[in-house]
C-alpha positions as a Markdown table, in Angstrom:
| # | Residue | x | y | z |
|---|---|---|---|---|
| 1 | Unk | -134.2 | -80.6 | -179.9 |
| 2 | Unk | -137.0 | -82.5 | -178.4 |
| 3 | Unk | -138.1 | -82.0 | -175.3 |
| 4 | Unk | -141.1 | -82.2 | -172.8 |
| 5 | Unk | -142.4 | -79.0 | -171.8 |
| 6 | Unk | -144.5 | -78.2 | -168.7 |
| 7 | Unk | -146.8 | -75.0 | -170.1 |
| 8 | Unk | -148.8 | -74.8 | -167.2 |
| 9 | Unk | -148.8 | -76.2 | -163.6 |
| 10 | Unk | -151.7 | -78.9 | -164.4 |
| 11 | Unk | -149.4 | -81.9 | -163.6 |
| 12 | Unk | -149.3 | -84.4 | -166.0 |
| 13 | Unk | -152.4 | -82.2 | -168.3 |
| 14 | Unk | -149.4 | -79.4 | -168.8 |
| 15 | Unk | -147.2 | -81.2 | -170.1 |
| 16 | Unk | -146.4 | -81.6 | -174.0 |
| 17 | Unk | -143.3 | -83.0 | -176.2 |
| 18 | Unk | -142.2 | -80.4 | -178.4 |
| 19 | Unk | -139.3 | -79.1 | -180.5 |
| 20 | Unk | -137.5 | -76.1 | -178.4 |
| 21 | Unk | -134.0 | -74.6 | -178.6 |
| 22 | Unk | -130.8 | -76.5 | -177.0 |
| 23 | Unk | -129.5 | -74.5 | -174.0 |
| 24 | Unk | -125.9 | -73.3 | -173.5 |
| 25 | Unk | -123.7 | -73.8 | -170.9 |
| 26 | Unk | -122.4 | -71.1 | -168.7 |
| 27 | Unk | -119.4 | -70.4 | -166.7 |
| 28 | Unk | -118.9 | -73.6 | -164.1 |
| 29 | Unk | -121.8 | -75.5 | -166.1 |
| 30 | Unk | -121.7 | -78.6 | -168.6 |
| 31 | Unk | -124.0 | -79.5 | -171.5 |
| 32 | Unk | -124.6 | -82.8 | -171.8 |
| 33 | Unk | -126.4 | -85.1 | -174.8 |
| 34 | Unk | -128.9 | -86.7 | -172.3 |
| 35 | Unk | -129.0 | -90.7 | -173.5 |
| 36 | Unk | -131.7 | -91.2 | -170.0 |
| 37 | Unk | -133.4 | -89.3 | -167.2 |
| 38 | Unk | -135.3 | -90.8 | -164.1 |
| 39 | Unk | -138.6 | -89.3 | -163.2 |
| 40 | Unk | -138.7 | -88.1 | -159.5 |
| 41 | Unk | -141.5 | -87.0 | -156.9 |
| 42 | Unk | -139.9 | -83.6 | -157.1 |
| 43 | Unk | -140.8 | -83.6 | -160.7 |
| 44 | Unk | -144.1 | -84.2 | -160.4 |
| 45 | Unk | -144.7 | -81.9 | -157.5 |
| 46 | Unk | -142.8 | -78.9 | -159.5 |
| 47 | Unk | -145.2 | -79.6 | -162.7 |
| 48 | Unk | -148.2 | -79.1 | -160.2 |
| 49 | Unk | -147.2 | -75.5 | -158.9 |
| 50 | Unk | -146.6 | -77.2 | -155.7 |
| 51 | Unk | -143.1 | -77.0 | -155.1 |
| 52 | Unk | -140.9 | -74.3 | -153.3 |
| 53 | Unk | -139.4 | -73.2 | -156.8 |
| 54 | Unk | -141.9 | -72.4 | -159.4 |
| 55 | Unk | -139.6 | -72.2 | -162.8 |
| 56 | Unk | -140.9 | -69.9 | -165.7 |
| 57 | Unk | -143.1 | -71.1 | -167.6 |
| 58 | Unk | -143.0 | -73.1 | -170.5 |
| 59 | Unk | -139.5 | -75.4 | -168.8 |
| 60 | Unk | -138.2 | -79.0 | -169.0 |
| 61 | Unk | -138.9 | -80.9 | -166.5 |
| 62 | Unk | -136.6 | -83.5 | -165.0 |
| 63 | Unk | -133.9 | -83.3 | -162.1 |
| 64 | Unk | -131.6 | -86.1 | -162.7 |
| 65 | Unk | -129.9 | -87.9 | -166.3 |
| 66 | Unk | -127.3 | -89.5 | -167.5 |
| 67 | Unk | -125.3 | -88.8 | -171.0 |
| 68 | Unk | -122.0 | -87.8 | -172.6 |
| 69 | Unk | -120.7 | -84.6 | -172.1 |
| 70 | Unk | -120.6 | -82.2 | -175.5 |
| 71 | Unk | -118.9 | -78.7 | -174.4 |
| 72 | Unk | -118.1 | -77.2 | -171.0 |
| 73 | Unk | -118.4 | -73.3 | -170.1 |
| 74 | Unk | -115.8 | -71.4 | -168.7 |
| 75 | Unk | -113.6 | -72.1 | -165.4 |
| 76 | Unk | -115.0 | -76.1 | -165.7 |
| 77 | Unk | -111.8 | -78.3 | -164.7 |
| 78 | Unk | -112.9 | -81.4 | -163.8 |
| 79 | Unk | -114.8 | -82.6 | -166.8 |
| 80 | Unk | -114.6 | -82.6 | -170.9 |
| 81 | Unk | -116.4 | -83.3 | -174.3 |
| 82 | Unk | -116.8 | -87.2 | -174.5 |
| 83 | Unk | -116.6 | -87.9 | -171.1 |
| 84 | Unk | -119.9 | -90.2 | -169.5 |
| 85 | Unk | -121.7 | -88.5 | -166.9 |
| 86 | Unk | -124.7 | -88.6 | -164.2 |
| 87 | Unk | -126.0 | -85.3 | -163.1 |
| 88 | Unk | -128.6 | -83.4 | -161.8 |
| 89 | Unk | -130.4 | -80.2 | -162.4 |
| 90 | Unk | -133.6 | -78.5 | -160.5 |
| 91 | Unk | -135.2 | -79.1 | -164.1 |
| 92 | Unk | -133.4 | -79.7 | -168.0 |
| 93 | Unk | -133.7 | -83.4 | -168.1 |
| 94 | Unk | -136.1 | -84.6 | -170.1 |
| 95 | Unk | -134.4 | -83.2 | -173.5 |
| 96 | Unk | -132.4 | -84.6 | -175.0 |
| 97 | Unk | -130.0 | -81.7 | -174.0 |
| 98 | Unk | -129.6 | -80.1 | -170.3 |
| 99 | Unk | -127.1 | -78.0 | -168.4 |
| 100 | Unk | -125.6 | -79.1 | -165.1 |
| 101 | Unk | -123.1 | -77.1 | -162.4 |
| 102 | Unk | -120.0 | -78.8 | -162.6 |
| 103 | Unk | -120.5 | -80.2 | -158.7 |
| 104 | Unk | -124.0 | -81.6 | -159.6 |
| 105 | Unk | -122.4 | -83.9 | -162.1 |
| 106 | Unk | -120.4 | -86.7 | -161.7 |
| 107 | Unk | -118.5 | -89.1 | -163.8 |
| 108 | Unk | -120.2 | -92.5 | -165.0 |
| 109 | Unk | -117.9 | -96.0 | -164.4 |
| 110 | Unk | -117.7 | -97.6 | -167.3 |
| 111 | Unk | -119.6 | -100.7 | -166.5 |
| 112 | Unk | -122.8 | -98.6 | -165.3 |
| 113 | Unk | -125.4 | -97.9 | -167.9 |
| 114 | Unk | -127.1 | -94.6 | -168.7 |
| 115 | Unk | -130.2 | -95.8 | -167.5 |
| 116 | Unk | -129.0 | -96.9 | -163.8 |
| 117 | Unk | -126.7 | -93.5 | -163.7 |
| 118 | Unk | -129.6 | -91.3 | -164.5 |
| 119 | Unk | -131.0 | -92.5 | -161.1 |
| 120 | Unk | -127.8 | -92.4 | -159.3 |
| 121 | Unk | -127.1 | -88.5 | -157.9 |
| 122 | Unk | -130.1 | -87.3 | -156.6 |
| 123 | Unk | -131.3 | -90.0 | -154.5 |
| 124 | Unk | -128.2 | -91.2 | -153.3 |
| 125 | Unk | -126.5 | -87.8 | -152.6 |
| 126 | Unk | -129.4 | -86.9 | -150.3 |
| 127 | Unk | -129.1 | -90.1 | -149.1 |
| 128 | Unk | -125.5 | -89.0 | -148.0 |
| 129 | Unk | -126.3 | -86.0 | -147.0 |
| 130 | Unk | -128.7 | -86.9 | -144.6 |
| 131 | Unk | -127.1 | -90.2 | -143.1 |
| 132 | Unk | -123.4 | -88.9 | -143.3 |
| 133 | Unk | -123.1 | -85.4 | -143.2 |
| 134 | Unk | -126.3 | -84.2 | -141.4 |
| 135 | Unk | -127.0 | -87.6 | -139.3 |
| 136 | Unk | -123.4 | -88.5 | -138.5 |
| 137 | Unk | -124.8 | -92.0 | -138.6 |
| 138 | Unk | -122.7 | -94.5 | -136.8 |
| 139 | Unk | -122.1 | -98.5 | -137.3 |
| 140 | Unk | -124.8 | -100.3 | -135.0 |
| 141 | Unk | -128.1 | -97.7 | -134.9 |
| 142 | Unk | -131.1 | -98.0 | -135.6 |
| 143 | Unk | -132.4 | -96.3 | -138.7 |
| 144 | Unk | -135.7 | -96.1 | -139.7 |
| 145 | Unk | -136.7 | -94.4 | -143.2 |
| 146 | Unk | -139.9 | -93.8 | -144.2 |
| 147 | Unk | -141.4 | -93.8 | -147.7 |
| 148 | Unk | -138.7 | -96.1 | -148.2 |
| 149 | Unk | -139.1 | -98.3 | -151.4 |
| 150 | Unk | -139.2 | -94.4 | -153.7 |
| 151 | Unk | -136.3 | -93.1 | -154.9 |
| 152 | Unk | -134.6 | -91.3 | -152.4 |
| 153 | Unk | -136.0 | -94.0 | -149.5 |
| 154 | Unk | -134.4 | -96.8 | -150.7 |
| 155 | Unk | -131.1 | -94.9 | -151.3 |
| 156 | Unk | -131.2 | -93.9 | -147.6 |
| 157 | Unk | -132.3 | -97.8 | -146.9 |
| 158 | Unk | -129.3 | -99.0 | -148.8 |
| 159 | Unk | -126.6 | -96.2 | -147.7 |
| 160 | Unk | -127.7 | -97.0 | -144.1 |
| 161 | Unk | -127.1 | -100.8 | -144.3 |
| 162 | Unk | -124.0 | -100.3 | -146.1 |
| 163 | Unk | -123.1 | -97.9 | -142.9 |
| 164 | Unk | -123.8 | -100.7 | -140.7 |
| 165 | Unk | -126.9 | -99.6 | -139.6 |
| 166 | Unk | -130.2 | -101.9 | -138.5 |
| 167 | Unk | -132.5 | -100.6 | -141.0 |
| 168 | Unk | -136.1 | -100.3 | -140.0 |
| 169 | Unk | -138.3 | -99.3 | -143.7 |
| 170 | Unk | -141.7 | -97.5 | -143.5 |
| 171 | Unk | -143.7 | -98.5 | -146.9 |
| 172 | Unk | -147.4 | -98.1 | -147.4 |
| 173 | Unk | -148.3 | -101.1 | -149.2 |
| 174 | Unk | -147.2 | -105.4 | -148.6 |
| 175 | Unk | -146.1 | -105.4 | -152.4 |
| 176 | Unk | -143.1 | -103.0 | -151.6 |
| 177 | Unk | -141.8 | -104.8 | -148.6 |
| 178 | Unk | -139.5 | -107.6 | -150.5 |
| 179 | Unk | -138.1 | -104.7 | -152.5 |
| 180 | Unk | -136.8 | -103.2 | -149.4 |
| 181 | Unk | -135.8 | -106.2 | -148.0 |
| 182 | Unk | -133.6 | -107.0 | -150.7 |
| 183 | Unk | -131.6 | -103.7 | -150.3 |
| 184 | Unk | -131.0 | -103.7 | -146.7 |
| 185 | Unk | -133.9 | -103.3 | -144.7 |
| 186 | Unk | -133.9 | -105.9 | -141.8 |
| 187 | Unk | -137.5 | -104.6 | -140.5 |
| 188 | Unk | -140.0 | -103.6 | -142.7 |
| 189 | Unk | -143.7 | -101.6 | -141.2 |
| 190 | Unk | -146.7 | -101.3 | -143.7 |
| 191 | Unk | -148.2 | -98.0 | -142.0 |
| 192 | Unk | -151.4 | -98.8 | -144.3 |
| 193 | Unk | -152.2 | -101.4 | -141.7 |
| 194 | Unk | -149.8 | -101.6 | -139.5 |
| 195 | Unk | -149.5 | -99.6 | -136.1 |
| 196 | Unk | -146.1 | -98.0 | -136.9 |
| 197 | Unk | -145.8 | -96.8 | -132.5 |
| 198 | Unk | -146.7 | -99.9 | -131.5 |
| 199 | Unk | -144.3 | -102.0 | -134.1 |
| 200 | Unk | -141.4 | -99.3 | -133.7 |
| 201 | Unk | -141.8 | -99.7 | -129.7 |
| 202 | Unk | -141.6 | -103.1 | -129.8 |
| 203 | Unk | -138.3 | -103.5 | -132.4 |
| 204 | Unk | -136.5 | -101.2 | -130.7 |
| 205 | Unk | -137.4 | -102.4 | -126.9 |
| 206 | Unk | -138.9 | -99.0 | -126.1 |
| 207 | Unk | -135.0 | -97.4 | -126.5 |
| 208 | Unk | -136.5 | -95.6 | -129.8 |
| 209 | Unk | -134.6 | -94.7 | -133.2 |
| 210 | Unk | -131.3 | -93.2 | -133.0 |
| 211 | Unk | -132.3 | -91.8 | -136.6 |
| 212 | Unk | -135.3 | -91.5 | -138.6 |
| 213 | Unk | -135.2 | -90.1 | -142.1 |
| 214 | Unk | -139.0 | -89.1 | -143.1 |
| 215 | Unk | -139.9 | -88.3 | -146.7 |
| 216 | Unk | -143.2 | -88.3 | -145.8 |
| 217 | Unk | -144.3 | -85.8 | -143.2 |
| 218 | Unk | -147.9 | -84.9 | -141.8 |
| 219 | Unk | -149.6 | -87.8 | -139.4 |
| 220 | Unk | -146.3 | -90.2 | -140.0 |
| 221 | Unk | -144.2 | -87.3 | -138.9 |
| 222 | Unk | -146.1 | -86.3 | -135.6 |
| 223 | Unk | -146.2 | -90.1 | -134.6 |
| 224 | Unk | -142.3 | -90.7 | -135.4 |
| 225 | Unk | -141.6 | -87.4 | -132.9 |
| 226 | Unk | -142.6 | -89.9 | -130.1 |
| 227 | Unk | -140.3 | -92.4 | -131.1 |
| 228 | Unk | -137.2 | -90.6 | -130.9 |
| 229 | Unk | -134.1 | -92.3 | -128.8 |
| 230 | Unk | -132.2 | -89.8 | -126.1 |
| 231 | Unk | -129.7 | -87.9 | -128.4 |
| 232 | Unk | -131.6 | -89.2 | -131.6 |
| 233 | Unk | -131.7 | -87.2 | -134.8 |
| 234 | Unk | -134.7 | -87.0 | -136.6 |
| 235 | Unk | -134.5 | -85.4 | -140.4 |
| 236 | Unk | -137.5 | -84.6 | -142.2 |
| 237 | Unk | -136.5 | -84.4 | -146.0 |
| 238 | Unk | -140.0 | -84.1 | -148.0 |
| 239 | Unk | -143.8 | -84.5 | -147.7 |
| 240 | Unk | -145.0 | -86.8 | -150.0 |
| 241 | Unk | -147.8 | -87.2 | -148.2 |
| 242 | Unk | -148.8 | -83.4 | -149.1 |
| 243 | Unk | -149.0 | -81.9 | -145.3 |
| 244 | Unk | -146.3 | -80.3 | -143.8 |
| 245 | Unk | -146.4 | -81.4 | -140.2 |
| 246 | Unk | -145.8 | -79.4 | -137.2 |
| 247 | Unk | -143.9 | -80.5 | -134.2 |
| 248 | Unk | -144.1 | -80.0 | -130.1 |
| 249 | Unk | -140.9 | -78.6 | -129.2 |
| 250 | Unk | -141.1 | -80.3 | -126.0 |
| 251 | Unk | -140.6 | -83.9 | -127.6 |
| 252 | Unk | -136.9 | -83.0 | -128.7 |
| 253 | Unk | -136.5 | -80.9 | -124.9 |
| 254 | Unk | -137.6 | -83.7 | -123.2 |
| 255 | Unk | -135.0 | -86.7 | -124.9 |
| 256 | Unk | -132.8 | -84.3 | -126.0 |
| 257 | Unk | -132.6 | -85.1 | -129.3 |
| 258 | Unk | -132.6 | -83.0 | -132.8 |
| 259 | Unk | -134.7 | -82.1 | -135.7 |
| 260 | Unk | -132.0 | -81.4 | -138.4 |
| 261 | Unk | -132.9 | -80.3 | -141.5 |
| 262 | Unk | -131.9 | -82.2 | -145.2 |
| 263 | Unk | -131.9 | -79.8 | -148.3 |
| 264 | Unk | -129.5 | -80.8 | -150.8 |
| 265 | Unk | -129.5 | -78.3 | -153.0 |
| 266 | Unk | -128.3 | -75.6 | -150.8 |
| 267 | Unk | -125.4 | -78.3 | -149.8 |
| 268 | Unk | -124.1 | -78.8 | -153.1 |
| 269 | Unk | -124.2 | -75.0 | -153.8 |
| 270 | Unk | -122.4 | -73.9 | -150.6 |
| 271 | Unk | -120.4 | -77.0 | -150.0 |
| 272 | Unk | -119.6 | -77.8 | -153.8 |
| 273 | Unk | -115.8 | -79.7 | -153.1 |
| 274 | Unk | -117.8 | -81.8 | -150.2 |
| 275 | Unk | -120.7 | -83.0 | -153.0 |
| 276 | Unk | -118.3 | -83.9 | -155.9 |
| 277 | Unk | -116.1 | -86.2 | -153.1 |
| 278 | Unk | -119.3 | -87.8 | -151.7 |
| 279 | Unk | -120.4 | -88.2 | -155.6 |
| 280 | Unk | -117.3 | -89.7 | -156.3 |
| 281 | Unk | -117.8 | -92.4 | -153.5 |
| 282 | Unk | -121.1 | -93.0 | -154.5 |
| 283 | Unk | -120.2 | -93.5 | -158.2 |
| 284 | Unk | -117.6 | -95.9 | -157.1 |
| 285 | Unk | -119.7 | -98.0 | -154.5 |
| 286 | Unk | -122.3 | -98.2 | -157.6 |
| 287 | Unk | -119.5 | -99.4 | -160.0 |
| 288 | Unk | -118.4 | -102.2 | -157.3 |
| 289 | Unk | -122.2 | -103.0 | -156.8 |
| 290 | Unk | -122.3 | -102.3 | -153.1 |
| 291 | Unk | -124.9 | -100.1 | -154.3 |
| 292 | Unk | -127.7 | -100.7 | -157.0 |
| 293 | Unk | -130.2 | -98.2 | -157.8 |
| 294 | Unk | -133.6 | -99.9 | -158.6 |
| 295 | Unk | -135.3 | -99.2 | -162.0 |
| 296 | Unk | -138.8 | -99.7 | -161.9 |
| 297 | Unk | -139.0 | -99.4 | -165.8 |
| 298 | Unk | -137.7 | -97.9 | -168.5 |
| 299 | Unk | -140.2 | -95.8 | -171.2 |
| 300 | Unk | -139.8 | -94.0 | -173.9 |
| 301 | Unk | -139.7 | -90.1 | -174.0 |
| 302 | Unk | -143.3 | -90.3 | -175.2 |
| 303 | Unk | -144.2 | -92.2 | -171.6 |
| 304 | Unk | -143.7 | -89.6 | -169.6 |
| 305 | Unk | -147.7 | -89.1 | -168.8 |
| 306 | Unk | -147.3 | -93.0 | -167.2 |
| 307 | Unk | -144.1 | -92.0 | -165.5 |
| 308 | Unk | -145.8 | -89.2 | -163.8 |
| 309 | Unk | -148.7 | -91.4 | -163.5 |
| 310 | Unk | -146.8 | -93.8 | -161.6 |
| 311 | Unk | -145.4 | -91.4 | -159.6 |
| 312 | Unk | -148.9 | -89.7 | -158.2 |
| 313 | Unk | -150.8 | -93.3 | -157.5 |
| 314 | Unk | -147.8 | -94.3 | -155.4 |
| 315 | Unk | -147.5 | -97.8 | -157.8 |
| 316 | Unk | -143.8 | -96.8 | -158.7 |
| 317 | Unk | -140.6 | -98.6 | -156.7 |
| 318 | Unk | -136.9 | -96.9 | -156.9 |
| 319 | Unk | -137.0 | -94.8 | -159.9 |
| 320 | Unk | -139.0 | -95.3 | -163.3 |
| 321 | Unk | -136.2 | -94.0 | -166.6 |
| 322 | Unk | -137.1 | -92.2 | -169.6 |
| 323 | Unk | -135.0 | -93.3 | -172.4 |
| 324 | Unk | -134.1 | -90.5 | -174.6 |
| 325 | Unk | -131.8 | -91.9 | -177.0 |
């Protein structure tokens, strides 16, 4: 089958597309004819040695696709050959053949393309995750998200509003600001020259944010400590910006508020029933179109170097698709 293979952790110089063997499912895992898979930061950051998994080398790259299912291992109930289905994977995507548990996948509404569902699980499963399960977000806080027009940012963005939330979004350029506008954001703070304390003080009336969802880390972080209402809950998720901050534990002492953690992939491996029915929401919220997953672009196979590109350079919006049939 054809594939892109990472050989070495160089980033986008490691990567090659190849011919290499299909994979077969397992017991509690589907394999899936992939049709389209988004391109994540994740991604990226795994092809560069520099996430916390390091798979052996050569792999596939690519955490979340969309296709039709072709054969299901043993003890799989809820799914079967034919069916249309987004999943995700730690990597398998970008092939036009991957494996997926069986409570990393989800089933595809009719009226949803491939293209849309293959950027549909990851982002907006954390995005639950975070806001509903970990955040217990209620109807009338104040959310702020930062890095908030990538994949996983605008999800939390969109996921909040729909929550009833007053979403406050933390971009780093102007040209991203109407994109999180349109999906919910009623604030929007460029950090690049913007002073996010001073703006954050100011639209909250010096009360602070009852949550703040940071896929940024390092300096962004340490300021958004500060800005923390009595009983908030602040959840760091990733570090785009390639520091892992540290924190002064007498920030959270003081205003009594918590630093709670957000790693979906232990979630959906301890908690698998809870995943699938927060999947199965999500699926259906996207088939109404309260929710709508932003494609950036769509490329073929061959563009995965400008996917990853994109990714690096900080130029991409929602999530850029890689069309594999």
């Amino acid at each position: 089958m054809r594939a892109v293979l990472c050989t070495a952790f160089e980033g986008i110089k490691g990567l090659s597309l190849s011919d290499t063997a299909a994979p077969q499912p397992a017991a509690g895992e589907i394999l899936i004819d992939v049709h389209a898979a988004s391109v994540s930061y994740m991604d990226y950051l795994m092809t560069c040695g520099g996430y916390q998994m390091r798979p052996s080398l050569p792999y596939v790259p690519g955490t979340d696709a969309a296709g039709v299912v072709v054969a299901c291992g043993e003890n799989v109930t809820r799914f079967r050959p034919g069916d249309r289905v987004s999943c995700m994977s730690w990597f398998g995507g970008f092939a036009e053949r991957m494996v997926a548990r069986e409570a990393s996948t989800a089933r595809l509404p009719a009226n949803v393309d491939f293209a849309v569902g293959s950027a549909i699980l990851n982002n907006y499963l954390t995005a639950w995750y975070a806001l509903v399960e970990r955040a217990r977000l209620q109807a009338g806080e104040t959310v702020l998200v930062t890095g908030a027009a990538g994949g996983v940012g605008l999800a939390c963005v969109e996921l909040a509003h729909l929550l009833g939330a007053r979403v406050i979004a933390v971009v780093g350029s102007a040209a991203k600001a109407a994109l999180v506008r349109k999906h919910g954001a009623e604030e929007v703070i460029d950090h690049s020259c913007e002073d996010v304390r001073e703006r954050v003080k100011a639209l909250t009336g010096d009360q602070g944010l009852d949550v703040c969802v940071d896929n940024v880390g390092g300096k962004l972080f340490s300021t958004l400590a500060r800005l923390m209402n009595w009983g908030g809950r602040l959840l760091p998720i990733g570090f785009t910006s390639g520091e892992i901050p540290s924190l002064a534990m007498n920030l959270p002492l003081l205003k009594n508020y918590s630093i709670v953690g957000v790693f979906i992939a232990t979630w959906t491996a301890r908690c698998p029933d809870d995943a699938s029915l927060a999947a199965e929401t999500i699926m259906k919220w996207v088939g109404e179109g309260k929710l709508c997953p932003h494609i950036d672009r769509v490329l073929p196979l061959e563009g995965v170097a400008e996917a990853m590109g994109a990714i690096a350079d900080r130029s991409s919006q929602g999530r850029i698709v890689l069309k594999v049939r």
